[in-house]
Every structure is written in structure tokens, then in C-alpha cells.
N, C-alpha and C positions, 0 to 999 in steps of 0.2 A: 221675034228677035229684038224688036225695040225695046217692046215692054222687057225685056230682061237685060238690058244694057241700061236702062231707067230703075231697074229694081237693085245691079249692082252699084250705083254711082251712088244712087240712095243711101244701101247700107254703109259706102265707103264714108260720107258726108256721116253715119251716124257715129260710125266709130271714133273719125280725127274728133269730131263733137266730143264723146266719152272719152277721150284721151286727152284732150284740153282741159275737163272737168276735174278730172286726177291730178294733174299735174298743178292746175289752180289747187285744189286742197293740198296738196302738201306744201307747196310755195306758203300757203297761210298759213299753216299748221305747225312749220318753223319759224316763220317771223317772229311770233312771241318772244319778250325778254325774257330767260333763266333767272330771275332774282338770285345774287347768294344770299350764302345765312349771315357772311360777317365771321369778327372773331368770337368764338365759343373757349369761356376760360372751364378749363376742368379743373381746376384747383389740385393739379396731383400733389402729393407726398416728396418730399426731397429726396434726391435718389430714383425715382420713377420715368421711366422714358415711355414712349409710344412706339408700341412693338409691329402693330399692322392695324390697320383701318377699312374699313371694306363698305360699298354705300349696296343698302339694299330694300326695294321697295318702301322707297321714302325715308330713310332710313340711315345713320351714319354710323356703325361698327366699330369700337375704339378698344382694340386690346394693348392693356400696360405690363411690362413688366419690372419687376427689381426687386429689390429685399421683400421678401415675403412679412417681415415684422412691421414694414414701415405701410403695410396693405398697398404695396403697387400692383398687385396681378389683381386685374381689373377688366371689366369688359362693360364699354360704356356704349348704353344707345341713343346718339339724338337724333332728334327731328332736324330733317333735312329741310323743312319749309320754315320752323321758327328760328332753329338755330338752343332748342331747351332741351335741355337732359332729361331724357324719359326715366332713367334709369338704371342701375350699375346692378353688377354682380360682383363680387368683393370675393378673391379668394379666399383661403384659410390653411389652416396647418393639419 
């Protein structure tokens, strides 16, 4: 009977242990600062507004719309760690 009031207190001591250890990583694992990117100039087209934006693995989703002649329908991806335009897709007629 001892030995097993010795082998529960044990595992209890191992567990609050492992539960300490979790709660320490994440405590650290937020602490880090979120750098932003800053302001990112897209240089739209006069007439162009910023229709919806969406962040996705790593990633910033910039759909334009407005006159289709003046090229605002647009879908721009920057990088969410530099803050540089990876790349557009440019509607068309």
C-alpha cells in the first residue's frame, strides 16, 4: 500500500512537471515581437480602390477594383515578412 501512494504522488509530481513545461513554451513561444512590414506603396492607377485583402501563409492578397481600362482589377501578392510585391495578376477585357 505504500509503495503505491509513493508511485501516485510520483506520477502526480510528474505531470504538474509536464504541465509547467507546456505552459513555459508557450509563454516563450509568444513573447516574440510580430515585426510589421511598414507602408507598402502599390502605385495603383487613378480611379482604383482596394476591393478586399486577405493574409495567407506568409502572404498579403490585395484584390483592386475600378475601370477596367485604367487596369484596376488587379490581384497583388506581397510578402508579409519584407513588405515587396511578389507579383500581380492584371485583369483584361
Amino acid at each position: 500500500m505504500q509503495a503505491l501512494k509513493i508511485l501516485v504522488i510520483g506520477m502526480g509530481v510528474l505531470i504538474a512537471l509536464g504541465l509547467a513545461l507546456v505552459v513555459y513554451g508557450f509563454a516563450r513561444g509568444k513573447s516574440e515581437d510580430v515585426k510589421g512590414i511598414g507602408d507598402v506603396e502599390l502605385n495603383l492607377p487613378p480611379g482604383c480602390v482596394i476591393a478586399a485583402a486577405e493574409g495567407l501563409d506568409g502572404r498579403l492578397i490585395v484584390r483592386t477594383e475600378g475601370p477596367m481600362e485604367r487596369g484596376c482589377q488587379q490581384v497583388i501578392l506581397i510578402d508579409m515578412a519584407t513588405g515587396g510585391i511578389l507579383g500581380r495578376v492584371l485583369g483584361s477585357n
